[in-house]
C-alpha positions in Angstrom: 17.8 58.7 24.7 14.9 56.6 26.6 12.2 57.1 28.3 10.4 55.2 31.2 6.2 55.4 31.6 3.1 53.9 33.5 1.2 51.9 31.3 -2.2 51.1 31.5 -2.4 47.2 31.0 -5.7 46.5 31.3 -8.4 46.4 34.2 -6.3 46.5 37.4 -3.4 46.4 36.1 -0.6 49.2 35.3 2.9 48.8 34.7 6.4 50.7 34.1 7.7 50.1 30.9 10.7 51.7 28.3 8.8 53.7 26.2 9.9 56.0 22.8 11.6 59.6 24.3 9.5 62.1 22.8 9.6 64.1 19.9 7.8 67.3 18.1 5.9 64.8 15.8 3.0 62.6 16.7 3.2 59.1 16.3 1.0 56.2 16.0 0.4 54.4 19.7 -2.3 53.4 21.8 -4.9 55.8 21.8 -3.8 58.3 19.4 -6.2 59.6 17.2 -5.4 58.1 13.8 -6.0 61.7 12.5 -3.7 63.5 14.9 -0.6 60.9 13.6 2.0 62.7 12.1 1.0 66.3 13.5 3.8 68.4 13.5 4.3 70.4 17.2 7.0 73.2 16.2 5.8 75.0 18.9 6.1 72.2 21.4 8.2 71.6 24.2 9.8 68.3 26.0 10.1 68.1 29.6 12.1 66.1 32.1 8.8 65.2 34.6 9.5 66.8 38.2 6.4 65.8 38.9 3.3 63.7 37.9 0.6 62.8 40.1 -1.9 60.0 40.0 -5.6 61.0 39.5 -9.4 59.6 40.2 -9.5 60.1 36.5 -7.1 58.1 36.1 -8.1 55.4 38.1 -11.5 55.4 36.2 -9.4 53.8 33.0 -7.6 51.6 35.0 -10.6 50.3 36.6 -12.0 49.5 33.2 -14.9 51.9 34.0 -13.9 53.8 30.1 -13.3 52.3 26.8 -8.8 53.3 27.4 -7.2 50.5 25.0 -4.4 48.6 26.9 -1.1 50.1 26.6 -2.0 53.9 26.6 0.5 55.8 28.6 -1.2 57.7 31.4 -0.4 60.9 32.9 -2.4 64.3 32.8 -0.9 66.3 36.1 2.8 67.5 35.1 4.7 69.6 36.5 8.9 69.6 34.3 11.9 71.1 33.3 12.3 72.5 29.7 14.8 70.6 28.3 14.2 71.5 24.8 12.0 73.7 22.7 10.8 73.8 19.1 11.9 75.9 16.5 8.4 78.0 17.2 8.6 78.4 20.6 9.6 82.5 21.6 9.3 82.9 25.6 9.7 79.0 27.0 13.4 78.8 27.7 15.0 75.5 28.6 15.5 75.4 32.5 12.4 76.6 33.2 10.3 74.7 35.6 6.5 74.9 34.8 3.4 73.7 35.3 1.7 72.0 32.4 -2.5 72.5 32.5 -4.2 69.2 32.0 -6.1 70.6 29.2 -4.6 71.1 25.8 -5.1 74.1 24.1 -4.2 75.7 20.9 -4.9 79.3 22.0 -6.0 80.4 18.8 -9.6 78.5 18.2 -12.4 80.8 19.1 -12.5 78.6 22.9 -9.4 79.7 24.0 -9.8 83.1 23.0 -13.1 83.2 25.0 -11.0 81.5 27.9 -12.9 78.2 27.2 -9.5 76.2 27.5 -11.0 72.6 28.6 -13.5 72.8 25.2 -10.2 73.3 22.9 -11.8 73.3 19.0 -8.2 72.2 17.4 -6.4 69.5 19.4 -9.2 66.4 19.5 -10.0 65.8 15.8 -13.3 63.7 17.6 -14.3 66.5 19.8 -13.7 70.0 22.0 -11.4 69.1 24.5 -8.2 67.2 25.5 -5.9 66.2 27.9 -2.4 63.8 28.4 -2.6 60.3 28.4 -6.4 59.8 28.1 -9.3 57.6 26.8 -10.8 59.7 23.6 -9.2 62.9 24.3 -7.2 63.0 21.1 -4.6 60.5 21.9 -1.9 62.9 23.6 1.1 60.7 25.2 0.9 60.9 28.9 3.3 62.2 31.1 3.7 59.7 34.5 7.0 59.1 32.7 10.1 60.4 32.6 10.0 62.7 29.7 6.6 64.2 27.8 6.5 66.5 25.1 3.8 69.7 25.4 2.3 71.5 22.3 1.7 75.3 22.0 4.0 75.6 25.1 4.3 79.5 25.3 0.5 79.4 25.2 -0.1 76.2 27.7 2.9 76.2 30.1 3.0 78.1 33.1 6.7 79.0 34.3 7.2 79.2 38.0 8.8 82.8 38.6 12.1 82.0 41.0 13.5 78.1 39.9 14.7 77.8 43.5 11.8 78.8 45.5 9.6 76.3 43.0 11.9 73.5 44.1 11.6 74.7 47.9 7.3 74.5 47.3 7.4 72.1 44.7 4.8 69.5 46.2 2.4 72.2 46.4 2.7 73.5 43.0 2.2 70.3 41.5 -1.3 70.7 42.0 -1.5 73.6 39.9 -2.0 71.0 36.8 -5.3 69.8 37.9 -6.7 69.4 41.3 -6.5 73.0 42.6 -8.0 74.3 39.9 -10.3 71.9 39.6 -11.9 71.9 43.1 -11.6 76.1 42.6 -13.4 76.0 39.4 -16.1 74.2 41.4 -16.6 76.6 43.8 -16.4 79.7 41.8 -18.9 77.9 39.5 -21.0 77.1 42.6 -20.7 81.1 43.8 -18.8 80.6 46.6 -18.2 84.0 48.2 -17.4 85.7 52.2 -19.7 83.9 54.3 -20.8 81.4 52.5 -22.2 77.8 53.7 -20.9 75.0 51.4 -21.3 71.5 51.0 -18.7 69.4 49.3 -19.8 65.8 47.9 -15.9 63.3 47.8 -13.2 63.7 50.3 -10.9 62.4 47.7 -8.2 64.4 46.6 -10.5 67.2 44.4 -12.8 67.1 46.9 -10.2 68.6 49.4 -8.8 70.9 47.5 -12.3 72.3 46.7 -12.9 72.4 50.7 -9.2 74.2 50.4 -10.4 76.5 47.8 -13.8 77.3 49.3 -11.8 78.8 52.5 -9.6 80.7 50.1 -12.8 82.2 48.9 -13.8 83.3 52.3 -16.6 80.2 53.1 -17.7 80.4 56.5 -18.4 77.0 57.0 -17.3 74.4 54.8 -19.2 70.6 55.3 -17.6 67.6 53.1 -19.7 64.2 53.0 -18.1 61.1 51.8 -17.6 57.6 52.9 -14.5 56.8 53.7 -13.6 58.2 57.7 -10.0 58.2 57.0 -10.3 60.5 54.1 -13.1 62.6 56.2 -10.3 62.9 58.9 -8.0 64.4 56.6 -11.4 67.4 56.1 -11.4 67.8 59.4 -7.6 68.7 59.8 -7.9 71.7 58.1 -10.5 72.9 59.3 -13.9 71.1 57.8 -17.0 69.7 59.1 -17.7 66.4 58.0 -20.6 64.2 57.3 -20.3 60.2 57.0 -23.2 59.1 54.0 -22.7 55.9 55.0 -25.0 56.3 58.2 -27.9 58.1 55.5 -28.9 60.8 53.7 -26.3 64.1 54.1 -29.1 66.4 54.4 -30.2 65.8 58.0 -26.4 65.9 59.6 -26.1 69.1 57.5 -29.4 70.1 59.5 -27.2 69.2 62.7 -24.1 71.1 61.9 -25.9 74.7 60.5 -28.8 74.5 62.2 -30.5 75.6 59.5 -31.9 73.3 56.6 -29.9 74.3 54.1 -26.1 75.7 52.4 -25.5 77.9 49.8 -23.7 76.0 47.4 -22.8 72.8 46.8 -20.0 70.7 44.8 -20.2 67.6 43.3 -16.3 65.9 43.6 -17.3 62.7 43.1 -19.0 61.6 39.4 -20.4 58.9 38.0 -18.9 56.4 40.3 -21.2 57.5 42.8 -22.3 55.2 45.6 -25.4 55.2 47.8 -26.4 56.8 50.8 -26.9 54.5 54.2 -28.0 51.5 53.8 -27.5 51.9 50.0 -23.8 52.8 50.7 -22.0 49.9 48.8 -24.4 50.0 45.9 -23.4 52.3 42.7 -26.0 54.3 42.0 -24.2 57.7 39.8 -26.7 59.7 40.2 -27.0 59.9 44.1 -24.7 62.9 44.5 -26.3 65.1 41.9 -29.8 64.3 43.3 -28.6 65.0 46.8 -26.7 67.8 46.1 -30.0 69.6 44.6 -32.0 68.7 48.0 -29.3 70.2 50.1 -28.6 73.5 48.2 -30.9 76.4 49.0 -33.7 78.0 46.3 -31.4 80.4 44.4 -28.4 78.5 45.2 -25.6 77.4 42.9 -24.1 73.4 42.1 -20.6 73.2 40.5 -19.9 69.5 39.3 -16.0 69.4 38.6 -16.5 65.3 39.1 -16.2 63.3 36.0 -19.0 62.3 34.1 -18.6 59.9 30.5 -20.3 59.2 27.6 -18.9 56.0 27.5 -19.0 53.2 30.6 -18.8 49.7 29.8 -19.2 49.2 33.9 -22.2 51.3 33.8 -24.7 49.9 36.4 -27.5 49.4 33.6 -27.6 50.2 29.6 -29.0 54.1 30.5 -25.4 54.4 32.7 -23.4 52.6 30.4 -23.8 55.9 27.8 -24.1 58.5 30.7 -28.0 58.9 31.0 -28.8 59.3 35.2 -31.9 59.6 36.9 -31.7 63.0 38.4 -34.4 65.6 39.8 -34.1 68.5 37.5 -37.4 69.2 38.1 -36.3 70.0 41.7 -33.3 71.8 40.8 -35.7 73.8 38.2 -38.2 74.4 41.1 -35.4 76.1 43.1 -33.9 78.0 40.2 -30.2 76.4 40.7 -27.4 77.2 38.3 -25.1 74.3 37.4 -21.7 74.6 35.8 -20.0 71.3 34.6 -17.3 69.9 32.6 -13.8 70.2 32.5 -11.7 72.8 34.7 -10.2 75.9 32.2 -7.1 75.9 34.3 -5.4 79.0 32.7 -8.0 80.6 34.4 -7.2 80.1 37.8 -3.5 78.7 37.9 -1.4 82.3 37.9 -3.6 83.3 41.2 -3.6 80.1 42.9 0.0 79.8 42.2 0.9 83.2 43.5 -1.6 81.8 46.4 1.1 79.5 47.0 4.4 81.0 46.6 3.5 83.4 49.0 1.8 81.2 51.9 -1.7 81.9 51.9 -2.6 78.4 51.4 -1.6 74.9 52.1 -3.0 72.5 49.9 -0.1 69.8 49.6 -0.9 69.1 53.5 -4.4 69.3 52.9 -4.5 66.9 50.3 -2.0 64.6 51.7 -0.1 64.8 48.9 2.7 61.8 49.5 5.9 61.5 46.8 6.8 58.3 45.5 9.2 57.1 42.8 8.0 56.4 39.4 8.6 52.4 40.2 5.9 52.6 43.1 3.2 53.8 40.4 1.2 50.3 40.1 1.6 50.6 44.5 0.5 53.9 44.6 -2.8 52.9 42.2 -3.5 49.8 44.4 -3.4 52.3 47.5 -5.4 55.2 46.5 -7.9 52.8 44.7 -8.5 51.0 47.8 -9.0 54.7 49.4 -6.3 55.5 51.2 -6.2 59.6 51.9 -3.4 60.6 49.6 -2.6 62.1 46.6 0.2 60.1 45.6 2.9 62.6 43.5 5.1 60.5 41.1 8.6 61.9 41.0 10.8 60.0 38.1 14.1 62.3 38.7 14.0 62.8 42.9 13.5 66.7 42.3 10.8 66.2 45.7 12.3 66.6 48.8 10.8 63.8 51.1 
């Protein structure tokens, strides 16, 4: 049997090609990690893809902005059907539809017992942490394809309860894998709570869901800033204030909105791709958000930064960026005794909840995040879209389980 995947072809550029169907062994391939060749996944699983969205991390590597070698198969936001488990595997059954965490985890390392799932110890041989089809993360084959295979799949998979009422709220449910979480993680890290005033930094797709989330939480006013007014419109149809950065500093049309100086807590959904403020809009300058996020947040407040920051950017602005070294204030964060909680989303921890969240309609977060379905063919179209900033979160869907 074949498979079919996006490939990332260099800067720009992504196609579809035949790739190898997967198996419970590791092989050599762009991007693996020589030392994870040859692994043996027993306890793995293979899934037919239902679902596999495009993400801002994802359009990092294909921008060139991270050291991804040409031909890695992307892909960390799956949700599948089990069509076959290893010899290991107890409670995973095939026909289950799941949703696969874009973090791998062992569940035995001392991380994962802790409930640390994003900081891994035993599936990156480099480092803690890893994730489906990306740059240094241990080399993991993606899953924007047809078929992907998932190690430790009674530990990592998440199996929707009722198959047909998955299917009937299937769009939603794909953004268990990553972006729900993600922009939840950055408000609970922030201390988003009843009544809370919040500030969002990105209208992109995590920035949404965190807006999403932060309502969810009970926020009493939720503010997202970002540049791009088609992306702000989408804020505002759920319910969000909005600030455009382009016309200056967010602080001062936050002023306007609360009046009052300052909100609670503050998230950071943008990263190290950061742009300017007013007249320093089209200018990259990565540490903008973080700086600004710590002059909007009140004394005592909390700053959760679920937007991707790297150790590596050959794109970097200067040689400081270029090995993720930013300018930022911590002297005025110090000053005003903020917390800050980065790094990457321990989705286990949240998916269950937001999942239950959804089956049972206390939240919306396809519609909020304009979450559009397109066939695996479209991929290098939906890229060129989303890159150019349209308001979508464009939902690859290989076998037409999505119901357009």
């Amino acid at each position: 049997m074949g498979n079919r995947a996006v490939v990332y072809q260099g800067p720009g550029r992504v196609e579809v090609r035949d790739t190898e169907y997967p198996g419970l062994e590791v092989k050599d391939g762009p991007g693996v990690n020589k030392a994870n060749v040859g692994r043996r996944t027993p306890h793995g699983a293979i899934l037919k893809t239902v679902a596999s969205n495009i993400c801002g991390s994802d359009q990092h590597m294909v921008r060139g902005r991270t050291t991804a070698p040409e031909g890695l198969v992307l892909g960390h936001e799956i949700t599948g059907e089990v069509v076959e488990v290893g010899p290991d595997v107890e409670f995973v059954k095939t026909g289950d539809i799941v949703s696969v965490p874009f973090n791998i985890a062992c569940g035995r390392c001392r991380n994962c017992k802790e409930g640390k799932t994003g900081v891994c110890l035993n599936v990156n041989p480099d480092r803690p942490g890893s994730a489906y089809g990306y740059v240094d993360m241990g080399g993991w084959v993606g899953g924007q394809a047809e078929y992907v295979m998932v190690p430790y799949a009674d530990w990592n998979l998440l199996r929707f309860p009722d198959r047909d009422q998955a299917l009937e709220k299937i769009l939603d449910l794909a953004m268990l894998t990553d972006i729900f979480p993600t922009g939840y993680h950055g408000c609970v890290s922030a201390g988003v709570t009843t009544g809370s005033t919040v500030y969002i930094a990105g209208a992109g797709p995590v920035g949404l869901a965190a807006a999403t989330s932060a309502f969810l939480l009970g926020a009493a006013v939720v503010i997202v800033g970002d540049l791009n007014e088609e992306r702000l419109a989408q804020a505002r149809s759920f319910g969000c204030e909005t600030v455009d950065v382009s016309k200056g500093e967010p602080v001062a049309q936050v002023r306007q909105i609360l009046r009052q100086e300052l909100v609670d807590c503050a998230v950071d959904a943008v990263g190290f791709e950061a742009r300017g403020h007013g007249r320093d809009s089209a200018t990259e300058m990565p540490a903008t958000v973080l700086n600004s996020l710590m002059e909007i947040t009140r004394a005592g407040g909390g700053i959760g930064v679920p937007g991707l920051y790297v150790t590596g950017d050959p794109g970097g602005v200067d040689e400081a960026a270029k090995v993720g070294s930013l300018s930022l204030r911590l002297g005025l964060g110090w000053a005003k005794s903020h917390s800050f909680v980065t790094g990457q989303c321990p989705v286990m921890r949240y998916n269950h909840g937001l999942m239950m969240a959804i089956l049972h309609d206390r939240v919306q977060i396809a519609r909020n995040v304009g979450a559009t379905p397109i066939g695996l063919d479209d991929a290098p179209r939906g890229y060129q879209e989303f890159d150019r900033g349209a308001a979508r979160k464009y939902v690859l869907d290989p076998h037409g389980f999505i119901k357009r």
